[in-house]
C-alpha positions in Angstrom: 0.0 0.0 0.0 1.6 3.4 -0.7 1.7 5.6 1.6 2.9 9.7 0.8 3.5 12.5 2.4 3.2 16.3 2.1 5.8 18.7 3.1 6.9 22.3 2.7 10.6 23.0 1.6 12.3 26.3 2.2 16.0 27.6 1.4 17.4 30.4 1.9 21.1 32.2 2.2 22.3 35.4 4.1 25.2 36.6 1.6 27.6 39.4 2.1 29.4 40.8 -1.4 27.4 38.5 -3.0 29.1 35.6 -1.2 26.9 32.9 0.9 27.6 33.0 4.5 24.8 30.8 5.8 22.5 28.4 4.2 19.7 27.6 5.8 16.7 25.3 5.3 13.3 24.1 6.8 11.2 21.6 6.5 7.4 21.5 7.5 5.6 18.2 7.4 1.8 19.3 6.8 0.5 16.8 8.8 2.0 18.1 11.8 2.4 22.2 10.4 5.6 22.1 12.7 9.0 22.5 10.7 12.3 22.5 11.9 15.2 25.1 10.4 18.6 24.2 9.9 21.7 26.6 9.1 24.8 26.4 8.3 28.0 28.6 8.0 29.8 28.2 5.3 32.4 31.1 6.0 33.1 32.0 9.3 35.0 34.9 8.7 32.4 36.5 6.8 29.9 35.5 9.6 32.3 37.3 12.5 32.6 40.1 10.4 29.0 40.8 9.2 27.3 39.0 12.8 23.8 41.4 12.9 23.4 41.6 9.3 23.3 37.6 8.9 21.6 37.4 12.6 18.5 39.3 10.9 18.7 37.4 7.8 18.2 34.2 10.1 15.5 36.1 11.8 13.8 36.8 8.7 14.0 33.6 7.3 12.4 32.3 10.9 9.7 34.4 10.8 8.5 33.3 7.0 9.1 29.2 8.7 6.5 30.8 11.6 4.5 32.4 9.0 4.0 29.5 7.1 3.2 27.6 10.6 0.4 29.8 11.3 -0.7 29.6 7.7 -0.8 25.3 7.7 -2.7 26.4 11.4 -5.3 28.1 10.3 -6.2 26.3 7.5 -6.7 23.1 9.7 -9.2 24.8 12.3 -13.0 23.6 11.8 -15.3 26.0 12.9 
């Protein structure tokens, strides 16, 4: 018997000078709606050097994981 699955993908990269400092990913199963993110630095230096800027690309790139949450949320409420 097959059985499937659905689930969001997301990647994303803070870059500096055009050069990719952190990857990061997420995956959201839609039967649950809860996703889990991932990142990784790929250049360290870059990261110590440029530490807010990449911080708030992180934090922008959690808040559209959360946003898609509440979306998967709210479409599963029956009123």
């Amino acid at each position: 018997m097959l059985k499937s699955t659905k689930q969001i993908n997301l990647n994303g990269t803070s870059e500096i000078n055009g050069q990719v400092v952190v990857s990061l990913n997420s995956m959201i199963p839609s039967d649950t709606g809860v996703g889990n993110i991932s990142q990784y630095v790929q250049n360290a230096e870059l990261y110590e050097a440029n530490k807010t800027q990449v911080r708030s690309d992180v934090a922008a790139f959690t808040d559209l994981v959360y946003a898609i949450e509440d979306e998967l949320a709210a479409e599963s409420v029956v009123v």
